[in-house]
C-alpha positions in Angstrom: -57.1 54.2 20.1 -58.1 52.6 23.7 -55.1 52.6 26.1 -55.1 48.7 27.0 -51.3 49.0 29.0 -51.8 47.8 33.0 -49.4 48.8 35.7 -48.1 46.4 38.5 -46.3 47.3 41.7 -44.3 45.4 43.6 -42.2 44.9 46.9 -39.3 43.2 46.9 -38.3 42.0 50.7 -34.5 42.3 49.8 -32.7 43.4 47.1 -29.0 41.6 47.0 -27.4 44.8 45.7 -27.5 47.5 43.8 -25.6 45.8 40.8 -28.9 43.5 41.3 -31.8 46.1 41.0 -30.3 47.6 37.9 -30.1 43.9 36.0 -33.3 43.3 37.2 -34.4 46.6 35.4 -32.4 45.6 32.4 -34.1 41.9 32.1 -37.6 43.5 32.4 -36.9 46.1 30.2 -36.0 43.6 27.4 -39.2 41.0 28.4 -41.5 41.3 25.2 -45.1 43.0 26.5 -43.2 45.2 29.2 -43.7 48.5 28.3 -41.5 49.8 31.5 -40.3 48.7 34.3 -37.9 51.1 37.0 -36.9 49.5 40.3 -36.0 51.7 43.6 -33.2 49.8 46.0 -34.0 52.4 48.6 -37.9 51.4 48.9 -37.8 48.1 47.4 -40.5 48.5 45.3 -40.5 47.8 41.1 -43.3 49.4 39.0 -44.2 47.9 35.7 -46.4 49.5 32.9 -47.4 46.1 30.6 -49.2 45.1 27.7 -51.9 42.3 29.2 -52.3 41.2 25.4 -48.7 40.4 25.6 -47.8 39.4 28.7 -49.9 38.2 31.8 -49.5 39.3 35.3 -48.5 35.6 36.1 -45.6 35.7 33.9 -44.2 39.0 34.6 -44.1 37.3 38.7 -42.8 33.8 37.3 -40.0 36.3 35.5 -39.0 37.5 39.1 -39.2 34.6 41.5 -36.9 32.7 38.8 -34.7 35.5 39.4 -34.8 34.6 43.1 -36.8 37.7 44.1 -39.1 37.3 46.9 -42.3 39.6 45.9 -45.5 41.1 47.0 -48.1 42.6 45.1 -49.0 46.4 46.2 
């Protein structure tokens, strides 16, 4: 079977707190087509493993800036 999963990484400019970063894992975590998702308050950066067949790049950044997030692509 052909691994079809994607990976995205991300920098946040500013993470609230760290209350923040783990609810952000948590609403991720539970988003149909993400496979994984662990954020890192020290660096600011989030990787997520996806399923493109499930969910599109697009959406997984619409997800974050809804949150508030301000995010760059890496």
């Amino acid at each position: 079977m052909e691994k079809t999963a994607k990976q995205i990484n991300l920098r946040v400019k500013e993470f609230s707190c760290t209350g923040c970063v783990t609810d952000i894992e948590t609403i991720l975590n539970n988003t149909i087509g993400i496979l994984k998702a662990k954020t890192d308050y020290a660096t600011g950066i989030i990787n997520i493993e996806y399923e493109p067949a499930e969910i599109e790049e697009n959406e997984i950044l619409s997800i974050l800036n809804k949150l508030g997030l301000q995010i760059k692509v890496i």
